[in-house]
C-alpha positions as YAML, in Angstrom:
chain: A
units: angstrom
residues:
- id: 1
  name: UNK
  ca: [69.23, 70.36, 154.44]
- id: 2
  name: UNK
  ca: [70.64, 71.22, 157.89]
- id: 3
  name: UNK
  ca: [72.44, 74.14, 157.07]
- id: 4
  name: UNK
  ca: [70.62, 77.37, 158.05]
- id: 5
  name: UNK
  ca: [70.26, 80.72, 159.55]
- id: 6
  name: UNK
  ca: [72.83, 81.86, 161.57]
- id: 7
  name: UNK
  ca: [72.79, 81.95, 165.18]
- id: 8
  name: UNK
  ca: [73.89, 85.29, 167.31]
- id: 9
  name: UNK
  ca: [76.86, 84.35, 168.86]
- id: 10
  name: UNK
  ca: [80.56, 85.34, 167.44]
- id: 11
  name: UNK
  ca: [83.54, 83.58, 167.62]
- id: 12
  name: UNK
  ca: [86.68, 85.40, 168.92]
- id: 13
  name: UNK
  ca: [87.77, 88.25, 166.85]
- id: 14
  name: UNK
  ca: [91.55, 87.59, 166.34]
- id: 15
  name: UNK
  ca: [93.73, 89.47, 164.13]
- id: 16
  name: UNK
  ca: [97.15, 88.56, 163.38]
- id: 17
  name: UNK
  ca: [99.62, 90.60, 162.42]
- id: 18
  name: UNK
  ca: [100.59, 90.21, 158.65]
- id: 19
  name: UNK
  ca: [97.97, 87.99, 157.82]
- id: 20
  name: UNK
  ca: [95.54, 90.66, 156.11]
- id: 21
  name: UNK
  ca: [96.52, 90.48, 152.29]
- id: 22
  name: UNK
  ca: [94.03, 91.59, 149.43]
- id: 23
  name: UNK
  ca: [94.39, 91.23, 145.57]
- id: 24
  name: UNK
  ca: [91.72, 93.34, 143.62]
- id: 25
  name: UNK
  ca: [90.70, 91.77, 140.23]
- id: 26
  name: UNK
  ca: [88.50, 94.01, 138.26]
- id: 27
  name: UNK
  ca: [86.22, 93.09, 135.23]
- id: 28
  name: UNK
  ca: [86.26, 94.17, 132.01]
- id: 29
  name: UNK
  ca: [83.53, 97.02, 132.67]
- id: 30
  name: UNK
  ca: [83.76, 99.06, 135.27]
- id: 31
  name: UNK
  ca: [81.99, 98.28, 138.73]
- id: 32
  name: UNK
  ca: [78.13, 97.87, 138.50]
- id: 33
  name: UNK
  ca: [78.34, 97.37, 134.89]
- id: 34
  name: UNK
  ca: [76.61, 93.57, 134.79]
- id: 35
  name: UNK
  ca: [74.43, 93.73, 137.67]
- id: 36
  name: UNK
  ca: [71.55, 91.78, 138.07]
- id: 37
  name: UNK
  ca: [68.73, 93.10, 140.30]
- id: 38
  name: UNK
  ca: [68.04, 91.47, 143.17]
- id: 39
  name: UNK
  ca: [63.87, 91.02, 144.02]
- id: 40
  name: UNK
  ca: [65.06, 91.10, 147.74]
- id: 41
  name: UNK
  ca: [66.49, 94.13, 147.99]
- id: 42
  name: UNK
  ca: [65.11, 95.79, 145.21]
- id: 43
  name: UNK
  ca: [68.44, 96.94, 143.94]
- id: 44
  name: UNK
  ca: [71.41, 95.89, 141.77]
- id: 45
  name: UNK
  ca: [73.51, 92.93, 143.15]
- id: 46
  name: UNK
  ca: [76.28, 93.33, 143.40]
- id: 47
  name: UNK
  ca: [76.25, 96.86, 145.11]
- id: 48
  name: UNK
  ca: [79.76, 96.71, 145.98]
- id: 49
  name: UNK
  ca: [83.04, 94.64, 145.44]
- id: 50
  name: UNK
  ca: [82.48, 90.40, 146.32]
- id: 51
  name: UNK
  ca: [85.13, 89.35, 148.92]
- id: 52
  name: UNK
  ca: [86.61, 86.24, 148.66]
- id: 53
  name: UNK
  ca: [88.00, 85.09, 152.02]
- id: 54
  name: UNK
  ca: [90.75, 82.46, 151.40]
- id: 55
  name: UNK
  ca: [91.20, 80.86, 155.07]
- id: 56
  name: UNK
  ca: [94.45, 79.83, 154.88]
- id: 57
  name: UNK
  ca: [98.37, 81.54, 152.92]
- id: 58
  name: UNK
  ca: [98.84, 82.95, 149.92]
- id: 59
  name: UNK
  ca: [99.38, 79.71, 147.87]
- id: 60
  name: UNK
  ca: [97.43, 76.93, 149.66]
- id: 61
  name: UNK
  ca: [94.53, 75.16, 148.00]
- id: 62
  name: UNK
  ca: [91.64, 77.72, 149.08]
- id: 63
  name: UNK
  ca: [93.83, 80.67, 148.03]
- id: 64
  name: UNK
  ca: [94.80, 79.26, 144.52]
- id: 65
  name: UNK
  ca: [91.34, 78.59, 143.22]
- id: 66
  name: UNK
  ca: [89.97, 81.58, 144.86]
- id: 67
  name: UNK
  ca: [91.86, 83.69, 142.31]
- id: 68
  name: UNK
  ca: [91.42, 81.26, 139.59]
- id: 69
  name: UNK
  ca: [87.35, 81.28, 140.13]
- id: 70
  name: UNK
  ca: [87.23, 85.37, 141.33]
- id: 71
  name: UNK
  ca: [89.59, 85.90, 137.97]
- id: 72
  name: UNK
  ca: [86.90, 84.29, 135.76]
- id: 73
  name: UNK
  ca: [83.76, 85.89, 138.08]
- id: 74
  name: UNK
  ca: [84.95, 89.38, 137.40]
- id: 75
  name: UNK
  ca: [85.81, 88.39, 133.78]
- id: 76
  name: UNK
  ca: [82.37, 87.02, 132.88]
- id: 77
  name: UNK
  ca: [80.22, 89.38, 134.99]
- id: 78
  name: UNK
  ca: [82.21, 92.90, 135.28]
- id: 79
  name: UNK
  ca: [82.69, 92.48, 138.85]
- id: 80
  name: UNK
  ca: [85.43, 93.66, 141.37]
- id: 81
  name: UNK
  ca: [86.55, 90.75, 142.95]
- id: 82
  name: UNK
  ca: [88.83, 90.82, 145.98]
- id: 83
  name: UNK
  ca: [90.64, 88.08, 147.16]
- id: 84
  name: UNK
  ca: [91.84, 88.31, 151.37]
- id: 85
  name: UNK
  ca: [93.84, 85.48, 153.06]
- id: 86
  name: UNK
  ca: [93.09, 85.56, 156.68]
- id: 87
  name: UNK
  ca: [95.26, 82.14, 157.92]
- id: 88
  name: UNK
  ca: [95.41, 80.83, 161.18]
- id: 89
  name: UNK
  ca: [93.40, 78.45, 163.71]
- id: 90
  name: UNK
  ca: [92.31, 75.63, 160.76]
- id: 91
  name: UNK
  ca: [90.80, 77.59, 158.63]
- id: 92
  name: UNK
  ca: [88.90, 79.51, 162.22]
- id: 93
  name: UNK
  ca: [90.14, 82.69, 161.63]
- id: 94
  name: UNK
  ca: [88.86, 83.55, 158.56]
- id: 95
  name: UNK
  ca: [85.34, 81.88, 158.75]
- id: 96
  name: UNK
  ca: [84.70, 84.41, 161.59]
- id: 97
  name: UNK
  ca: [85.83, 86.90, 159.40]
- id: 98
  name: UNK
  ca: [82.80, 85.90, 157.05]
- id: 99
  name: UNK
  ca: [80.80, 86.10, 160.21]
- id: 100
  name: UNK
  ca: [81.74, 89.72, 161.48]
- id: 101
  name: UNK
  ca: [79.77, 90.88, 157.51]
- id: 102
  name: UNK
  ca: [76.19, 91.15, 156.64]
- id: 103
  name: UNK
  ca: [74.77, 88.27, 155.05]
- id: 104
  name: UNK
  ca: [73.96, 89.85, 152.15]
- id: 105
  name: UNK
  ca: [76.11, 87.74, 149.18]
- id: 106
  name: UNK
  ca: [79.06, 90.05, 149.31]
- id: 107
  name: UNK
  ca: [81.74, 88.30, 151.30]
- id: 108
  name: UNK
  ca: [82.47, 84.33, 150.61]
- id: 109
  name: UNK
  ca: [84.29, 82.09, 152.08]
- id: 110
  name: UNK
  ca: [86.73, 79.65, 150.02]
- id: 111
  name: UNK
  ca: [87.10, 76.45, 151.81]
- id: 112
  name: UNK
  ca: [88.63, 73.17, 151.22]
- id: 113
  name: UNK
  ca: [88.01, 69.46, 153.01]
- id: 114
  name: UNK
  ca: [89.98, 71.12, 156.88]
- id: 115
  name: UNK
  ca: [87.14, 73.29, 157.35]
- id: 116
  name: UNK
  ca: [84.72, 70.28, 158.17]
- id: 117
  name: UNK
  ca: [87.09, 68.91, 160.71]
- id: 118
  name: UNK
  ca: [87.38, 72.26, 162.40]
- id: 119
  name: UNK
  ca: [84.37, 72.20, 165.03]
- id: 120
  name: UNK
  ca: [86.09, 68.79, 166.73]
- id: 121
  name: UNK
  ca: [89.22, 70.20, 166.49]
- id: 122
  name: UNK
  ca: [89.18, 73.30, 167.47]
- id: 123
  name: UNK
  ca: [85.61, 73.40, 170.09]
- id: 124
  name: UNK
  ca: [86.86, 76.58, 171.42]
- id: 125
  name: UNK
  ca: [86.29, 78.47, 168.38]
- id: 126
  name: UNK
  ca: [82.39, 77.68, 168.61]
- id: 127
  name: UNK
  ca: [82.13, 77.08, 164.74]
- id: 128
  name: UNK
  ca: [79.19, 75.20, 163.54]
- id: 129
  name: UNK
  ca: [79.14, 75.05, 160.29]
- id: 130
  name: UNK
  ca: [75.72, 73.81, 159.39]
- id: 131
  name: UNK
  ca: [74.04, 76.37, 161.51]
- id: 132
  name: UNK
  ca: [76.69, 79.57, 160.71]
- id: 133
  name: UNK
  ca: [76.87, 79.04, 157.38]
- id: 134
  name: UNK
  ca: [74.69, 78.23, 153.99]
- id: 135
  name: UNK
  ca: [76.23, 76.22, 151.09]
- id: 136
  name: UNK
  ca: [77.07, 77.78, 147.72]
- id: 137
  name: UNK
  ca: [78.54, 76.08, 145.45]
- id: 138
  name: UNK
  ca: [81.11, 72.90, 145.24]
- id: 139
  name: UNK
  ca: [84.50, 74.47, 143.69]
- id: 140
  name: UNK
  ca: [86.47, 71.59, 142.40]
- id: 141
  name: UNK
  ca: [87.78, 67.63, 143.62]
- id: 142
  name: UNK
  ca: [91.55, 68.14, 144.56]
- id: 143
  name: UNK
  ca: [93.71, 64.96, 145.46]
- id: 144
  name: UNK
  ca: [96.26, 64.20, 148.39]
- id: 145
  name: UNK
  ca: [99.45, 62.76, 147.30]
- id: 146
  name: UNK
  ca: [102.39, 61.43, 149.40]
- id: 147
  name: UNK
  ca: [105.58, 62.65, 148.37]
- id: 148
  name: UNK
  ca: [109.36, 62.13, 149.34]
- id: 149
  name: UNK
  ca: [112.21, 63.61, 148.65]
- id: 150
  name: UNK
  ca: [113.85, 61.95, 145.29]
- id: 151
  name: UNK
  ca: [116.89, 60.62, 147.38]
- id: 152
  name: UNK
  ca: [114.33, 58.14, 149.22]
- id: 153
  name: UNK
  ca: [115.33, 54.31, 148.37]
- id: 154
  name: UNK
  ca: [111.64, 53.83, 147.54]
- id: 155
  name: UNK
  ca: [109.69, 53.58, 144.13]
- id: 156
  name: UNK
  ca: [106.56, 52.82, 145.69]
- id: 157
  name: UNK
  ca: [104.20, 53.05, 148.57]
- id: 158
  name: UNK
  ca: [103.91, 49.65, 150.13]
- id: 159
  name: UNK
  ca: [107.84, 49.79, 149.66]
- id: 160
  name: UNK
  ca: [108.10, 52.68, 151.83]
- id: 161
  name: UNK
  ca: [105.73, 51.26, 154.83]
- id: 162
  name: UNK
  ca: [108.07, 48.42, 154.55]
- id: 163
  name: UNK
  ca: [111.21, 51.48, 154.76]
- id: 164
  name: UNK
  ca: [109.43, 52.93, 157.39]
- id: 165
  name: UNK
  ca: [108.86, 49.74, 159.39]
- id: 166
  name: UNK
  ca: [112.28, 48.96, 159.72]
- id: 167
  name: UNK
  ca: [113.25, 52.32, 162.27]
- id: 168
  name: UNK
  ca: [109.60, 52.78, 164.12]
- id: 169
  name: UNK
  ca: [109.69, 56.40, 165.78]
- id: 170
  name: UNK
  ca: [112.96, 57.47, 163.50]
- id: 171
  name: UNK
  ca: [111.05, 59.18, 160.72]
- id: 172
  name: UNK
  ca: [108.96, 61.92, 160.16]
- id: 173
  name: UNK
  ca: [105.92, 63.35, 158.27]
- id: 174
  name: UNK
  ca: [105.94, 66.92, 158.15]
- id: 175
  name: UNK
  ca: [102.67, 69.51, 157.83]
- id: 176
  name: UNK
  ca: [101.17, 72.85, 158.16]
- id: 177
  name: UNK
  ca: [100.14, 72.76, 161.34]
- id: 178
  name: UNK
  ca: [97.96, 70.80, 164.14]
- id: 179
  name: UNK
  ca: [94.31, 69.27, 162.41]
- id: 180
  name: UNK
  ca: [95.34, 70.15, 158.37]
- id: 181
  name: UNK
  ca: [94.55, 67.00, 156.04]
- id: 182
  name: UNK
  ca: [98.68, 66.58, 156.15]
- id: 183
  name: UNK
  ca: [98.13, 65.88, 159.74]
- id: 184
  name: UNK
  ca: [95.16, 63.82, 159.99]
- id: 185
  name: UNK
  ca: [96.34, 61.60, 156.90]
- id: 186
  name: UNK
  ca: [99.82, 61.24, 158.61]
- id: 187
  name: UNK
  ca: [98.22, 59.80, 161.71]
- id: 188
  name: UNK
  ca: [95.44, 57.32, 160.09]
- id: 189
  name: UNK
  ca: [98.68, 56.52, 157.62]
- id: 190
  name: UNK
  ca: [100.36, 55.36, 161.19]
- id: 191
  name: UNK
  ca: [97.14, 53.49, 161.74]
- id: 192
  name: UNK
  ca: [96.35, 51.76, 158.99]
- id: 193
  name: UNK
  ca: [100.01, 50.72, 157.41]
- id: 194
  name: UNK
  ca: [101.29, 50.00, 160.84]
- id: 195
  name: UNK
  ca: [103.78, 52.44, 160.97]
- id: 196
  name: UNK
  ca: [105.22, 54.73, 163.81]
- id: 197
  name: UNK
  ca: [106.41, 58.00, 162.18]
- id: 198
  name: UNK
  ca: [106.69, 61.31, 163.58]
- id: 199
  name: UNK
  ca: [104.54, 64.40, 163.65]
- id: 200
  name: UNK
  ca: [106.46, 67.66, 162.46]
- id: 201
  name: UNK
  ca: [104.11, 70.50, 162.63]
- id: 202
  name: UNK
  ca: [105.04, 73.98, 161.01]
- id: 203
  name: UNK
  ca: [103.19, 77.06, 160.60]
- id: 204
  name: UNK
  ca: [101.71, 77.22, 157.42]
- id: 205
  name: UNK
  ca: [103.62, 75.16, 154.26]
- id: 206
  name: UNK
  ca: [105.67, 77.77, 153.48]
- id: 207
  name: UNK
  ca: [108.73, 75.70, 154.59]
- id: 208
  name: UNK
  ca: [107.40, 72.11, 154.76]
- id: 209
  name: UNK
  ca: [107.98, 71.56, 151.00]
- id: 210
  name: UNK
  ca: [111.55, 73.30, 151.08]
- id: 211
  name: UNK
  ca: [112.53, 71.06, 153.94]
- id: 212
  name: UNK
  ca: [111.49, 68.12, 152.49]
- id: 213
  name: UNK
  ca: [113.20, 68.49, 149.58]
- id: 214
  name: UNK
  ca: [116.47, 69.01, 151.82]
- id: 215
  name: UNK
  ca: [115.89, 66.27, 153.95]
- id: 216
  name: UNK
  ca: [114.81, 67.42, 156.85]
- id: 217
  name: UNK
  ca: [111.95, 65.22, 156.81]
- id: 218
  name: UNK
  ca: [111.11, 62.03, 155.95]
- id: 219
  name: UNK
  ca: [107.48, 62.54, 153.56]
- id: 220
  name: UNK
  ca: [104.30, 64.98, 153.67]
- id: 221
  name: UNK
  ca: [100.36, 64.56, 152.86]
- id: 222
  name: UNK
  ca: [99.73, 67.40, 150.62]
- id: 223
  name: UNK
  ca: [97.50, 68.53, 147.99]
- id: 224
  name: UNK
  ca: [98.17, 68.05, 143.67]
- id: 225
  name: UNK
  ca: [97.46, 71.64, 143.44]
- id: 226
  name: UNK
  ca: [100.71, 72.60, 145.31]
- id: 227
  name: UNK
  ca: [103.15, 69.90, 144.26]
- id: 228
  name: UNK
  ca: [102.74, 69.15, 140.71]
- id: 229
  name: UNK
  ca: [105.39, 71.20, 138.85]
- id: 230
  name: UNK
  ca: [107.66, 70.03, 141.88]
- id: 231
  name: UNK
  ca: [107.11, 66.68, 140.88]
- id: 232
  name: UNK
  ca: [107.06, 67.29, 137.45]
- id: 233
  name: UNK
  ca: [110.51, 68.96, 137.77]
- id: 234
  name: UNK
  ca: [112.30, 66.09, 139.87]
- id: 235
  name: UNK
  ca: [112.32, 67.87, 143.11]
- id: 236
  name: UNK
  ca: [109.43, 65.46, 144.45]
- id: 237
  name: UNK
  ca: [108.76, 62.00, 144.14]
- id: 238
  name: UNK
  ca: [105.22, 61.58, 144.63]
- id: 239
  name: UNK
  ca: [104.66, 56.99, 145.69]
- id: 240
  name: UNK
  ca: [100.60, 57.30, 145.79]
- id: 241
  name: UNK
  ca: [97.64, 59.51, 145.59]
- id: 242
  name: UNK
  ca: [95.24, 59.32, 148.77]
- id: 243
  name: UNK
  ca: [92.49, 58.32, 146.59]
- id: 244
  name: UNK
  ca: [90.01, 56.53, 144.57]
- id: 245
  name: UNK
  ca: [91.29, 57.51, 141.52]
- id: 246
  name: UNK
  ca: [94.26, 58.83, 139.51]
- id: 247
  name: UNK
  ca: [95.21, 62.32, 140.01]
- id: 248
  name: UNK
  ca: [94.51, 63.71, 136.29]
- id: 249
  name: UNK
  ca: [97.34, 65.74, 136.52]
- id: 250
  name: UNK
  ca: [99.53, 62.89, 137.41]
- id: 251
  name: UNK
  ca: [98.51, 59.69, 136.36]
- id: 252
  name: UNK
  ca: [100.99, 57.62, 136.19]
- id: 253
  name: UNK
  ca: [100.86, 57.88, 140.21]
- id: 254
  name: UNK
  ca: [98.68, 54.46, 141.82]
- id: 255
  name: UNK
  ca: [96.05, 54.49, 144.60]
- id: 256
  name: UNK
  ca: [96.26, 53.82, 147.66]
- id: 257
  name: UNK
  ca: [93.54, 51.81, 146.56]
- id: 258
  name: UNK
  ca: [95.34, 49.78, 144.08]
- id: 259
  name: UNK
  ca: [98.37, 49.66, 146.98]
- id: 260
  name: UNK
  ca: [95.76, 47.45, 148.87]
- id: 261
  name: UNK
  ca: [94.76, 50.47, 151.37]
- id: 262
  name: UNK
  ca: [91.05, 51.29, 150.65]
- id: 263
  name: UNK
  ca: [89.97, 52.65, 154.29]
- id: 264
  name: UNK
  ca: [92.72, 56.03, 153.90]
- id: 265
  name: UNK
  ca: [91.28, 57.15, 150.34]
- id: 266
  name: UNK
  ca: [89.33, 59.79, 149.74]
- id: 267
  name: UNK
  ca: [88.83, 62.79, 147.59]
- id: 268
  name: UNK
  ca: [89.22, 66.49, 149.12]
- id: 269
  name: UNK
  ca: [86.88, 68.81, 147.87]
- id: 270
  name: UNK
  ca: [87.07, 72.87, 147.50]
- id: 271
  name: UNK
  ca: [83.98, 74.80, 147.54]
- id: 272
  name: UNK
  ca: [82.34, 77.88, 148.65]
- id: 273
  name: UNK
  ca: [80.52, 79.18, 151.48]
- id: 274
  name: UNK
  ca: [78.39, 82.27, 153.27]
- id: 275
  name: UNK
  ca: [76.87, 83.94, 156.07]
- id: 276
  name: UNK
  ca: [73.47, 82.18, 156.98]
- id: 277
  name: UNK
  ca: [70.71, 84.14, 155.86]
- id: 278
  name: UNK
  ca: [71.75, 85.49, 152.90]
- id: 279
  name: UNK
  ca: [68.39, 86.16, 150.32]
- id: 280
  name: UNK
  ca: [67.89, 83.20, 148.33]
- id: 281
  name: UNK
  ca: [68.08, 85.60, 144.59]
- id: 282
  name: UNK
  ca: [71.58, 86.31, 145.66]
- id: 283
  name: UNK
  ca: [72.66, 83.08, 146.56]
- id: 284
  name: UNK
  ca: [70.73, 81.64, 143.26]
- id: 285
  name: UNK
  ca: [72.84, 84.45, 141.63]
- id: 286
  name: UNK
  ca: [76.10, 83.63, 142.81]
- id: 287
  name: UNK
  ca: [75.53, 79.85, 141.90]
- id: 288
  name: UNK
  ca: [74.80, 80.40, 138.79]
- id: 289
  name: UNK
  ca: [77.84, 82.87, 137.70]
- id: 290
  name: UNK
  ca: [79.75, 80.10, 139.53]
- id: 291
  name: UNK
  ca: [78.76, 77.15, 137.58]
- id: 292
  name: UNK
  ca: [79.03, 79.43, 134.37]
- id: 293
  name: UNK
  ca: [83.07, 79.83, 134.86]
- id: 294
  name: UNK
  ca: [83.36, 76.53, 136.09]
- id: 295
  name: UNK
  ca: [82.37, 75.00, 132.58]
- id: 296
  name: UNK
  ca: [84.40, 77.75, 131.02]
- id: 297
  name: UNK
  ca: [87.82, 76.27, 129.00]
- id: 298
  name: UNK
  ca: [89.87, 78.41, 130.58]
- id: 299
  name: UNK
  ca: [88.80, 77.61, 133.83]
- id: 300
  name: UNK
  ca: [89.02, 73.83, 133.56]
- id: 301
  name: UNK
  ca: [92.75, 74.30, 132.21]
- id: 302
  name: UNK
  ca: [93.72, 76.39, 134.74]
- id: 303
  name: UNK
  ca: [92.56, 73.93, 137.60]
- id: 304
  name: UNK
  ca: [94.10, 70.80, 135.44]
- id: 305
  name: UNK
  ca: [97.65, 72.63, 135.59]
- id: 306
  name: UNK
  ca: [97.08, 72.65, 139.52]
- id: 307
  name: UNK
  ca: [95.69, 68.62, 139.65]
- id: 308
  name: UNK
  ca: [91.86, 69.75, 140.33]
- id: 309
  name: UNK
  ca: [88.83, 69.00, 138.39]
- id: 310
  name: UNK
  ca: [86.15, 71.79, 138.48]
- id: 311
  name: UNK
  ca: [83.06, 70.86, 140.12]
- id: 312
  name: UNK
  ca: [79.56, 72.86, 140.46]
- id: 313
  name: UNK
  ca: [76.01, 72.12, 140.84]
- id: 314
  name: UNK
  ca: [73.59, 73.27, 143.61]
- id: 315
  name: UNK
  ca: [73.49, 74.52, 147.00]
- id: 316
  name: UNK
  ca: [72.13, 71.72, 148.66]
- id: 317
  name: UNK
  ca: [74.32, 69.18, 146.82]
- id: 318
  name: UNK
  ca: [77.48, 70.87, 148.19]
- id: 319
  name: UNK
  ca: [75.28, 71.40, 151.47]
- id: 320
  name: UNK
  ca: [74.68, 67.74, 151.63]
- id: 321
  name: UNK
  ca: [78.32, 67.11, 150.92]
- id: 322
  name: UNK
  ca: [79.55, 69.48, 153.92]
- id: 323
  name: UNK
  ca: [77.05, 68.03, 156.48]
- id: 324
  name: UNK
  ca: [78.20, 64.52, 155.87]
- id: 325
  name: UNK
  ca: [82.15, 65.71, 155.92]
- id: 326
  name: UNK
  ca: [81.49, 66.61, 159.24]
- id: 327
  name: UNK
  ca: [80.29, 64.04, 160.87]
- id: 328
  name: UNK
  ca: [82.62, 62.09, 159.17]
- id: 329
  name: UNK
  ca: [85.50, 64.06, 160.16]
- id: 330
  name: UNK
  ca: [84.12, 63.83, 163.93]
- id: 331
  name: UNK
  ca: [84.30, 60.26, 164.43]
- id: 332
  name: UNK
  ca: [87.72, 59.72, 162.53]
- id: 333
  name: UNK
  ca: [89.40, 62.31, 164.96]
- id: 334
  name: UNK
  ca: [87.45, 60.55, 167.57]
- id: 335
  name: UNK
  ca: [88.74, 56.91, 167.17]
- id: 336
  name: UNK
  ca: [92.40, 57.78, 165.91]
- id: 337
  name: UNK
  ca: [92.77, 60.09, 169.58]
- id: 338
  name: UNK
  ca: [93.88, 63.10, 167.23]
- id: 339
  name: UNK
  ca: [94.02, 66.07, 169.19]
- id: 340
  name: UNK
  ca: [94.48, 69.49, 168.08]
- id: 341
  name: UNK
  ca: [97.58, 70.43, 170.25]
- id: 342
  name: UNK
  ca: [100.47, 67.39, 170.85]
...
């Protein structure tokens, strides 16, 4: 596996203002109470509260099954888990964050598919993920979905490329920002269907969905887990999800597969990472109270409400799977000419 220790230099330490928020969740026992020793350090792990650094807002993908997975950690085990969004810089910001700790199992780093396309897109920010980081654990498989606002005269996907074909350059596909899936899918979506829509890049998608469903824009790439009671409720139409499969949470929404557009599926994935160099007891630790909660009931309902299905398995599976993400990433950003900054 590629991914290993880490190397010396830091990335920029940026703080924004307002972007530091923390959720405790506490166990059942008190702190300490479930602690397994650790042959490394020849003391309990934990020794202290886990930090889970969610990379992006309150409410996005990494953020959401952060709390459902640190919920069900500190449940199980006794734990304190706390839960810190550090936004900004796709997904940058808070990976350096991770960085800036010891690499000693205590602070994690809950990513989802952005993070892999982060060193091409952002080279300033020196990230290199197979070197900086080591793997823990895959979280869960989320889905992309296109979605409209209900007023659109469009039932179904290769319907709308046909909408969108008739005004090139007078729509627009909203997101959260330069390099996030919304963006990259929007473009190769523009490649592939032959379509010239617009790029409308917020900060964050706080407001993308609200705008949508006013009108404002045309359609957005975005993830089950934040749109399903919307389009449960009427407030979305969702034409077709951006993958191989069925969304479980939505199935009676098609492919793109089935809509004749196999080369812009794929599955997203959510997982968890660390500082390189952390002992191998505490990451085999951490993977396995991880893959306990995963299998848990209440887990795998909570992440079916939000259109994911739980993952788990091994370090160098999820490794494996991060590795190849990024070189896959690279050359997609590379051929479609997507840049970072308009």
């Amino acid at each position: 596996m590629t991914l290993g220790p880490a190397r010396q230099e830091r990335w920029p330490q940026r703080r924004e203002e307002g972007m530091d928020r923390r959720t405790f969740v506490k166990g059942a026992a008190a702190f300490g109470i479930g602690a397994t020793a650790t042959p490394a350090f020849g003391q309990a792990f934990p020794s202290r509260p886990i930090r889970i650094v969610a990379p992006t807002p309150a409410g996005a993908p990494p953020d959401i099954l952060a709390r459902i997975v640190g919920n069900a950690i500190a449940e199980a085990e006794g734990w304190t888990v706390l839960i810190e969004n550090k936004p900004g810089a796709v997904m940058t910001l808070g990976a350096a964050e991770v960085l800036r700790q010891p690499a000693d199992g205590h602070t994690l780093l809950s990513v989802t598919a952005p993070i892999a396309a982060a060193p091409t897109l952002l080279p300033s920010a020196k990230l290199n993920i197979e070197t900086d980081f080591a793997p823990l654990i895959k979280v869960g498989t989320t889905y992309n979905v296109l979605v409209v606002n209900p007023s659109t005269p469009v039932r179904t996907v290769n319907e709308f490329i046909d909408y969108l074909k008739k005004s090139p350059g007078k729509y627009t596909f909203s997101s959260g920002g330069y390099g996030t899936p919304a963006h990259l899918l929007g473009e190769l979506f523009n490649l592939e269907a032959g379509t010239k829509s617009v790029h409308v890049p917020y900060k964050g998608n706080t407001q993308t969905i609200p705008d949508l469903m006013s009108g404002i824009n045309t359609y957005q790439f975005i993830t089950a887990v934040a749109i399903v009671q919307l389009v449960r409720a009427g407030k979305l139409r969702a034409l077709v999800a951006m993958s191989h499969r069925r969304v479980p949470a939505l199935p009676e929404v098609p492919t793109i597969v089935e809509a004749g557009y196999p080369k812009l599926a794929s599955e997203d994935w959510a997982g968890m990472l660390m500082k390189a160099g952390t002992p191998a007891p505490v990451v085999s630790r951490l993977n396995e109270a991880l893959n306990k909660v995963l299998k848990t009931q209440k887990v795998r309902e909570a992440f079916a409400k939000v259109g994911t299905d739980p993952g788990g398995g091994t370090p160098d599976a999820f490794g494996k799977l991060v590795n190849d993400e990024v070189k896959h990433w690279a050359k997609v950003i590379e051929d479609a000419g997507i840049k970072i900054n308009p």
